[in-house]
C-alpha positions in Angstrom: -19.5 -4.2 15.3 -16.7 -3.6 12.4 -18.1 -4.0 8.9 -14.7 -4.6 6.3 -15.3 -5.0 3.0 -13.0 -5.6 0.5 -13.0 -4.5 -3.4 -11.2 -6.0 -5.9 -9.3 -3.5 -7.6 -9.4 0.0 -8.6 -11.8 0.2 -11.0 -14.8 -1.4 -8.6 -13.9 1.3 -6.1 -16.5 4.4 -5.7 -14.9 7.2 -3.8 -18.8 8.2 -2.5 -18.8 4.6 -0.8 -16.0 5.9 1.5 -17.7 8.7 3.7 -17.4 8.1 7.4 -15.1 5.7 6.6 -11.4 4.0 7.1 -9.8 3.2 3.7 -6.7 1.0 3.5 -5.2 1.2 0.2 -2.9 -2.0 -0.6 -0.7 -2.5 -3.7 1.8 -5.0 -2.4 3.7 -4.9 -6.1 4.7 -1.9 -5.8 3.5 1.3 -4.6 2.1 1.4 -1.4 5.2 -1.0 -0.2 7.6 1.7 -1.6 5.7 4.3 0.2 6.0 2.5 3.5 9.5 1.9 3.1 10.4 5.4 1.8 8.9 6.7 5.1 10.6 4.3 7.2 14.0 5.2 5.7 13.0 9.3 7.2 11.1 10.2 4.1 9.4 13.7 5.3 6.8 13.0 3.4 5.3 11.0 0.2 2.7 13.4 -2.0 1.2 11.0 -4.3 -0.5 11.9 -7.5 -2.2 10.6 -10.7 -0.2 11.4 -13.6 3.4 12.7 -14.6 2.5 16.2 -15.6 0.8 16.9 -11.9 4.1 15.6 -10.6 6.2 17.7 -12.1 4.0 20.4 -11.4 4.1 19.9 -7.8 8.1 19.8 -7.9 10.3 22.3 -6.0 13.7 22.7 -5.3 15.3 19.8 -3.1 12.2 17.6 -3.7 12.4 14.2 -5.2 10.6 12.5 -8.0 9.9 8.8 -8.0 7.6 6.8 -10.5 6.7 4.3 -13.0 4.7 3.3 -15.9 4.1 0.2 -16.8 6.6 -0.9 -13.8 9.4 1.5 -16.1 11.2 4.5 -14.3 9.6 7.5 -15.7 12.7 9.4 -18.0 13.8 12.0 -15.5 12.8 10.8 -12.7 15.3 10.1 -9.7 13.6 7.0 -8.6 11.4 4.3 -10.2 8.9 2.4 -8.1 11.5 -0.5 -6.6 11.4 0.1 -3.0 15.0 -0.6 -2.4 15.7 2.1 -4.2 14.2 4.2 -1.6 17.3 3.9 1.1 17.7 6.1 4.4 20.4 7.6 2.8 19.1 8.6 -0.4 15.3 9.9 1.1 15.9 10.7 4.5 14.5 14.5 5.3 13.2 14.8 1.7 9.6 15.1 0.0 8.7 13.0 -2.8 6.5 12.8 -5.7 5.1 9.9 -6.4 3.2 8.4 -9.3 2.4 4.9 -10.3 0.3 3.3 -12.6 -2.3 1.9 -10.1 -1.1 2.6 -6.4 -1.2 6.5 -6.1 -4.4 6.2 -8.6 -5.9 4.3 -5.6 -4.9 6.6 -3.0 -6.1 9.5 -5.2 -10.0 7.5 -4.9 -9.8 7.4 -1.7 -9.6 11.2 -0.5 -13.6 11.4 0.5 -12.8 9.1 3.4 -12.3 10.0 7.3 -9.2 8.5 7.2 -6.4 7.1 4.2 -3.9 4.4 4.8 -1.1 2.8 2.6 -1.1 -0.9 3.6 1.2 -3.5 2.4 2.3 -7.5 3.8 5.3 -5.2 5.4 2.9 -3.3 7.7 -0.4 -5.8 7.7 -0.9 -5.8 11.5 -0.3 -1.8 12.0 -2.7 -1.4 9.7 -5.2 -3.4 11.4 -4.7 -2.0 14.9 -5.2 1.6 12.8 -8.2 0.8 11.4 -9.2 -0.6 15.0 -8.3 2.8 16.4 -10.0 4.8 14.2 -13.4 2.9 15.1 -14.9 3.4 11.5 -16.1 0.7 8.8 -13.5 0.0 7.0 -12.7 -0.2 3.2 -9.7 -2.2 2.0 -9.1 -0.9 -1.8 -7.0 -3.7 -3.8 -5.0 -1.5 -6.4 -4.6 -4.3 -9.0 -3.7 -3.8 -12.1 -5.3 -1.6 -15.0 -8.6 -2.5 -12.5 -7.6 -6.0 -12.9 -7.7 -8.2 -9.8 -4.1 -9.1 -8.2 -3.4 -11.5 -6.1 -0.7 -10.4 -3.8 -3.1 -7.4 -3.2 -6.1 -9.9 -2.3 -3.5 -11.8 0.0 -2.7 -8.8 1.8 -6.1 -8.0 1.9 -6.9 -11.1 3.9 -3.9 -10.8 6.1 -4.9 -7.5 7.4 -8.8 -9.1 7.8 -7.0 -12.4 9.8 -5.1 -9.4 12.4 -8.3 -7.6 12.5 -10.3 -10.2 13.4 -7.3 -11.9 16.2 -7.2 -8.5 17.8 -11.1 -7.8 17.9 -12.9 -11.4 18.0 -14.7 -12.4 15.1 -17.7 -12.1 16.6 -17.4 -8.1 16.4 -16.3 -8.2 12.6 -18.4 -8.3 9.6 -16.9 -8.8 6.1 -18.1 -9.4 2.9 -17.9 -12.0 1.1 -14.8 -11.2 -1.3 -13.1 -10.4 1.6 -13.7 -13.5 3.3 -12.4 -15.4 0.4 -9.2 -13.7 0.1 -8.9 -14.0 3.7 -9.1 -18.0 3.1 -6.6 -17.7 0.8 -4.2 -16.1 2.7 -4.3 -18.9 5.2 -4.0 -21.4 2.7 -0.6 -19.6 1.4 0.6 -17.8 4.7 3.7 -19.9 5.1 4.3 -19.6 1.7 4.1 -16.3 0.4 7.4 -15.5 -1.2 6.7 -18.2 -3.4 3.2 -17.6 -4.0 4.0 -13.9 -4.9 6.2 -15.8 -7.6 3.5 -17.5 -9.5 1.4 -15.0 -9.5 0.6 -12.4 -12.9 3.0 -9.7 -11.7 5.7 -11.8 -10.2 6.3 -13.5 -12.4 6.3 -9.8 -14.8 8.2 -8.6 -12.0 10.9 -11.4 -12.4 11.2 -11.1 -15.9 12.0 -7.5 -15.5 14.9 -8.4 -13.3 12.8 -7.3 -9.9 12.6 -10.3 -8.1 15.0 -8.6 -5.0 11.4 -6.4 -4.8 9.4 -9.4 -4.6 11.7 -10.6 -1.8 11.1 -7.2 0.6 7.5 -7.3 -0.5 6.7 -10.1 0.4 7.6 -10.2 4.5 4.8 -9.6 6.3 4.9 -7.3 9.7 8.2 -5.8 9.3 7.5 -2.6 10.6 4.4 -1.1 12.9 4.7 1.9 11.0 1.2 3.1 9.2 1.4 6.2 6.4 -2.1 8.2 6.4 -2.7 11.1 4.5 -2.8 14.3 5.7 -3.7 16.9 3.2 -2.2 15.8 0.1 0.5 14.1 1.3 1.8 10.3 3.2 3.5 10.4 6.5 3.9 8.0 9.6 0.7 7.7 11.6 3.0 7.6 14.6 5.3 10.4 14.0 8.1 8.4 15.7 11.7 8.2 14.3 12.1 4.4 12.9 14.7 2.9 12.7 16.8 1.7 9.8 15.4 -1.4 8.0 18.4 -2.0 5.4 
């Protein structure tokens, strides 16, 4: 039997709650959708941190820095948090730094558990089957934002519950009950995400800010079968196979 649950955003989350356990980070707006496709596009790795001043410290030579605050690239920085930024030709074979203002906060929480995944609509099913592989409860952590509920997280959420529970049976999965709503309401929106990413809080922040080409790649689910986990301090493909190109 799998036990899921799903918490609502950062702020909810309590790292000792992960021991002996699977944790699957989601922030579909941005983060953990950059860090997927930064490591599709050959990233060598993604080392995610809290603040600016632990990402600069953390810098060497032929590294790159990407981040944002308040959805912002940080001054200085080569990249902001827009995943088409992150392009094979720009990040393959390099290291990056990441920091955002909720994702790589989340993935920071997360370090007591067995395992640490970034999961995103892109990657919802590869996640899944990971988490089924690992054969451990599983936590899904919904970044938000400033440990405020978001929506596209919560739909992600529920998508990765939905693959989980098509590849296993539901008979053999437990979730709680916040997870079982946001599962519901990513069947009520699943052939309408794009749109419903739109109306929500930060799409619609997103779209003011001239982002909405993110909203576009954020919002395709099961693009790639491509997992990052931590290892150490740092993201890199579960599978260690070479992807392909995906624009």
């Amino acid at each position: 039997m799998m036990h899921i649950e799903v918490v609502a955003n950062i702020g909810e989350a309590r790292s000792d709650d992960f021991l002996h356990k699977t944790v699957i980070v989601v922030d579909v707006l941005r983060a953990t959708s950059t860090i997927i496709t930064a490591l599709i596009n050959g990233c060598k790795a993604i080392v995610p941190v809290e603040t600016v001043l632990k990402a600069k410290e953390l810098y060497h030579e032929d590294d790159l820095l990407g981040g944002e605050r308040f959805c912002k690239k940080i001054p200085g920085f080569d990249f902001g948090n827009s995943p088409l930024e992150y392009t094979r030709e720009a990040v393959q074979g390099k290291r990056i730094i990441l920091t955002t203002t909720n994702g790589t906060r989340g993935i920071q929480k997360a370090m007591k558990a067995d395992q640490v995944l970034a999961g995103a609509l892109l990657n919802s099913r590869a996640c899944a089957k990971a988490a089924i592989d690992f054969k451990r409860d599983t936590v899904i952590v919904c970044a938000g934002t400033q440990d405020v509920f978001s929506l596209e997280d919560g739909l992600c959420a529920g998508l990765i519950l939905e693959e989980i529970a098509l590849e296993i049976g539901e008979k053999n999965v437990v979730i709680n009950d916040f997870g079982l709503a946001m599962r519901g309401c990513y069947l009520k929106t699943k052939d309408s995400l794009y749109e419903t990413l739109l109306t929500c809080c930060n799409g619609k922040k997103m779209t003011k800010l001239g982002f909405q080409a993110d909203i576009v790649w954020c919002a395709k689910p099961n693009i790639t079968d491509q997992v990052p986990v931590l290892e150490g301090d740092q993201m890199v493909l579960l599978h260690r196979c070479l992807p392909r190109p995906t624009f």
